[in-house]
C-alpha positions in Angstrom: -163.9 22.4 3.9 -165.7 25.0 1.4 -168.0 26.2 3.8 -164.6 26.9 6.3 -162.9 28.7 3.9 -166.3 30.8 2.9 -166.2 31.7 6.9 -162.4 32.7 7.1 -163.0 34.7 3.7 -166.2 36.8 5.4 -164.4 37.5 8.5 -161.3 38.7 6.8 -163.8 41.2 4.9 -165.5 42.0 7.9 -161.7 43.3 9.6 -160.6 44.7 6.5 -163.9 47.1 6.5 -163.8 47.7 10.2 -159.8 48.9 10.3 -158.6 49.8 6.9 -160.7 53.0 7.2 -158.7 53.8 9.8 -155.9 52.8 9.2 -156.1 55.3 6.2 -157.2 58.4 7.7 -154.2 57.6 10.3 -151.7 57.6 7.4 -153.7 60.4 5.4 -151.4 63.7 6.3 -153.8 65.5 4.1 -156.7 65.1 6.4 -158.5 68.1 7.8 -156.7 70.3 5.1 -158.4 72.9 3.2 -159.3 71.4 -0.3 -157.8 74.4 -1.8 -154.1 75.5 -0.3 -152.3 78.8 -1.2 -154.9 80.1 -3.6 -154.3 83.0 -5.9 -155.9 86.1 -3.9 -157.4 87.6 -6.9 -159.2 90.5 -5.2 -158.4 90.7 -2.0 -156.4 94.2 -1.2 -156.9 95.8 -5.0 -158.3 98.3 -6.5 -160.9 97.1 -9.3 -162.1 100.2 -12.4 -164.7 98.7 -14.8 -165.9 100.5 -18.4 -169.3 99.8 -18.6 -171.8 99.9 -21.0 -175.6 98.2 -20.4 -179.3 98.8 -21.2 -182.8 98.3 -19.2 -184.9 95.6 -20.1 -188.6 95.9 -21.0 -189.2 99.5 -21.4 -192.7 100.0 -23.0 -191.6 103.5 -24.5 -188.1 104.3 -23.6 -185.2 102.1 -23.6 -181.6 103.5 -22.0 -178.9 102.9 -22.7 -176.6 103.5 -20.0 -172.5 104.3 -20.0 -170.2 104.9 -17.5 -167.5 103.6 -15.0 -167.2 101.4 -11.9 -164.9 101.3 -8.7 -164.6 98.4 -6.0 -162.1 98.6 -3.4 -161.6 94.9 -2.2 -161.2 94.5 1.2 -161.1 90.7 0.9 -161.5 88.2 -1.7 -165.0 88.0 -1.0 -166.3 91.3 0.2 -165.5 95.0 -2.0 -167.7 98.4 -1.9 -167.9 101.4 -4.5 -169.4 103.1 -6.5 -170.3 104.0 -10.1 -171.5 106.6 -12.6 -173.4 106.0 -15.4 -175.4 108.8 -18.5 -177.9 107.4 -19.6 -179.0 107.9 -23.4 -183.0 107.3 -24.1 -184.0 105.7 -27.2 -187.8 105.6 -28.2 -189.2 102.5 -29.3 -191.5 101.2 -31.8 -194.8 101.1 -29.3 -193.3 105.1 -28.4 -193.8 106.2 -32.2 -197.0 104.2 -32.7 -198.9 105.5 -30.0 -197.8 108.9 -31.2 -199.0 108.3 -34.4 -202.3 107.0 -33.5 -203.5 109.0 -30.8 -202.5 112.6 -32.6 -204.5 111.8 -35.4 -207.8 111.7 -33.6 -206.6 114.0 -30.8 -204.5 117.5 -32.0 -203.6 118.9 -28.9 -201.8 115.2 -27.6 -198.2 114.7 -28.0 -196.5 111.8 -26.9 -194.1 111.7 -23.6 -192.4 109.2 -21.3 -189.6 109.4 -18.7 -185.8 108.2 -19.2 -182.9 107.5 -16.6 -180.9 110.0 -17.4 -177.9 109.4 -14.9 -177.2 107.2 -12.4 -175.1 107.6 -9.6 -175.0 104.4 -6.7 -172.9 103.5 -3.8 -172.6 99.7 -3.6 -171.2 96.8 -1.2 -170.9 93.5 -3.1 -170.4 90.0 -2.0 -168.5 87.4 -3.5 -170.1 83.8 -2.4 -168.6 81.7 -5.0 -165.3 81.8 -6.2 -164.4 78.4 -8.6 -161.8 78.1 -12.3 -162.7 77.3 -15.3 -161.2 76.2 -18.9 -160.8 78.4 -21.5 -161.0 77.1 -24.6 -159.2 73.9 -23.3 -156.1 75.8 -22.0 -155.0 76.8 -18.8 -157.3 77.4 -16.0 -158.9 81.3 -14.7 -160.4 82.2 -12.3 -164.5 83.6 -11.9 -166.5 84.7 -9.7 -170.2 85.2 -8.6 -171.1 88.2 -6.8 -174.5 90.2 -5.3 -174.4 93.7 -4.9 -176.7 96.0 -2.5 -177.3 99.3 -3.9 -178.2 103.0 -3.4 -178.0 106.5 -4.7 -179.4 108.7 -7.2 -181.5 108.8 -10.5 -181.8 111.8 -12.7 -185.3 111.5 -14.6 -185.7 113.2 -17.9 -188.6 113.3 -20.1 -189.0 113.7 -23.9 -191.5 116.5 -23.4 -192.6 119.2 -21.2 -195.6 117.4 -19.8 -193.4 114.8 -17.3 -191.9 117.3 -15.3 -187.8 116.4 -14.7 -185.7 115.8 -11.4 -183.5 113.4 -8.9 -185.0 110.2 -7.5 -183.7 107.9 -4.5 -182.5 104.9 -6.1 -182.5 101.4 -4.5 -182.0 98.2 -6.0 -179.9 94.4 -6.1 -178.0 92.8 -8.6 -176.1 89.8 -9.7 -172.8 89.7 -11.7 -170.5 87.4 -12.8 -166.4 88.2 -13.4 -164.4 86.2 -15.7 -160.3 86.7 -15.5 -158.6 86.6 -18.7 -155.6 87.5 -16.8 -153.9 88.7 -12.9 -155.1 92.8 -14.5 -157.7 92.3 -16.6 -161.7 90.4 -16.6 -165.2 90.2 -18.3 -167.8 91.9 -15.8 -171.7 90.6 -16.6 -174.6 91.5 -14.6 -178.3 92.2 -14.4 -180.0 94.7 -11.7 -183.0 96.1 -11.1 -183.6 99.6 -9.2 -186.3 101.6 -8.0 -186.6 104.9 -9.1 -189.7 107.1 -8.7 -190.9 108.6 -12.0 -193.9 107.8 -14.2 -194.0 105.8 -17.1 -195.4 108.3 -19.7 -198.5 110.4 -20.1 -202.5 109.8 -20.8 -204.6 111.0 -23.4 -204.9 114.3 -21.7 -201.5 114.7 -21.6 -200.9 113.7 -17.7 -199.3 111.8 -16.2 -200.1 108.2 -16.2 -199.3 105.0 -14.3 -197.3 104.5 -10.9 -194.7 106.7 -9.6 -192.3 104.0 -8.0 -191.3 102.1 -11.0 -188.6 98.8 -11.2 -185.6 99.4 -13.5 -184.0 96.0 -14.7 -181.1 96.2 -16.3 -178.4 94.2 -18.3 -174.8 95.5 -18.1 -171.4 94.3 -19.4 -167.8 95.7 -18.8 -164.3 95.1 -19.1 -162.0 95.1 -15.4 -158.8 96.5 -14.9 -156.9 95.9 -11.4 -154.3 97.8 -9.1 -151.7 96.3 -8.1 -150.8 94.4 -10.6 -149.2 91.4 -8.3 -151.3 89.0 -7.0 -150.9 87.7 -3.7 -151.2 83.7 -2.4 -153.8 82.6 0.0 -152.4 80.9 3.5 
């Protein structure tokens, strides 16, 4: 008698695990829906202007500080192009004033020089891969993106001296960023980009210049978004 009812138990489990699967998807009117339905087009047919301000990273002699604006047109949610403008302010640092130190005490006609991005203009077409929300602060949910940008345009070199001769490089370069929305008009913009630019690092003992031309720019910028229109539309 056990052992019948153990076999009528198993088979009913066997049935149950054959059918109910389909018996759910039958019923499921969700099924084959997109996971997200009538989401909030954040992007998608606006205008984006960015304040920016940003620095590049590992600069033996010369750090920059860079300042400026940015503009993406978004065509869709996930695809924009632009441009931006940026001046870019040199600041020496500590290895820039000790090498000047040392070496003019032992050598009276050297004077220490290196090369600065002075101005920065680029053309870009950025990609938005990932789009997700997040909690703030344990309230409501926004919205944030990832995006990678492809870039190319300009550099204006300066120098600190007269030895490293100024002028206007071909700039090319990639980049990551990451946009926070605080609200439908307004979001956090973080990024980091490298660029070529051709320009030499800084001079030799002789006063010449020293080190490869081509040189890779990384740099770290942050900036606050505004967006035009102010209505966002809903996703189909």
């Amino acid at each position: 008698m056990k052992f019948r009812r153990l076999a009528i138990a198993l088979v009913v489990v066997a049935l149950a695990s054959i059918f109910a699967p389909s018996l759910a998807l039958a019923d499921d009117v969700l099924a084959g829906a997109k996971p997200v339905r009538r989401s909030l087009l954040m992007r998608e047919s606006r205008h984006e202007v960015t304040g920016l301000a940003g620095m590049t990273l590992g600069d033996p002699y010369v750090r920059n500080i860079l300042l400026g604006a940015r503009y993406d047109m978004h065509l869709y949610d996930w695809l924009s192009f632009g441009g931006r403008l940026q001046v870019g302010l040199p600041v020496t640092t500590e290895t820039y004033d000790e090498v000047d130190t040392k070496v003019t005490r032992t050598n009276d006609t050297f004077a220490m020089e290196a090369t600065s991005l002075r101005l920065l203009g680029l053309a870009h077409v950025s990609v938005s891969p990932l789009v997700g929300k997040l909690l703030i602060f344990g309230e409501s949910p926004t919205q944030y993106d990832i995006h990678v940008d492809l870039l190319g345009g300009i550099a204006g070199i300066g120098s600190t001296g007269d030895a490293l001769t100024s002028g206007v490089s071909l700039a090319l370069g990639v980049g990551a960023g990451f946009r926070l929305f605080f609200s439908d008009v307004l979001a956090l913009n973080m990024g980091l980009e490298t660029l070529t630019a051709d320009r030499a690092l800084a001079v030799n003992r002789d006063s010449k210049e020293a080190g490869k031309k081509l040189r890779f720019n990384t740099m770290l910028t942050i900036g606050v978004s505004f967006f035009m229109p102010p209505k966002v539309r809903r996703g189909q």
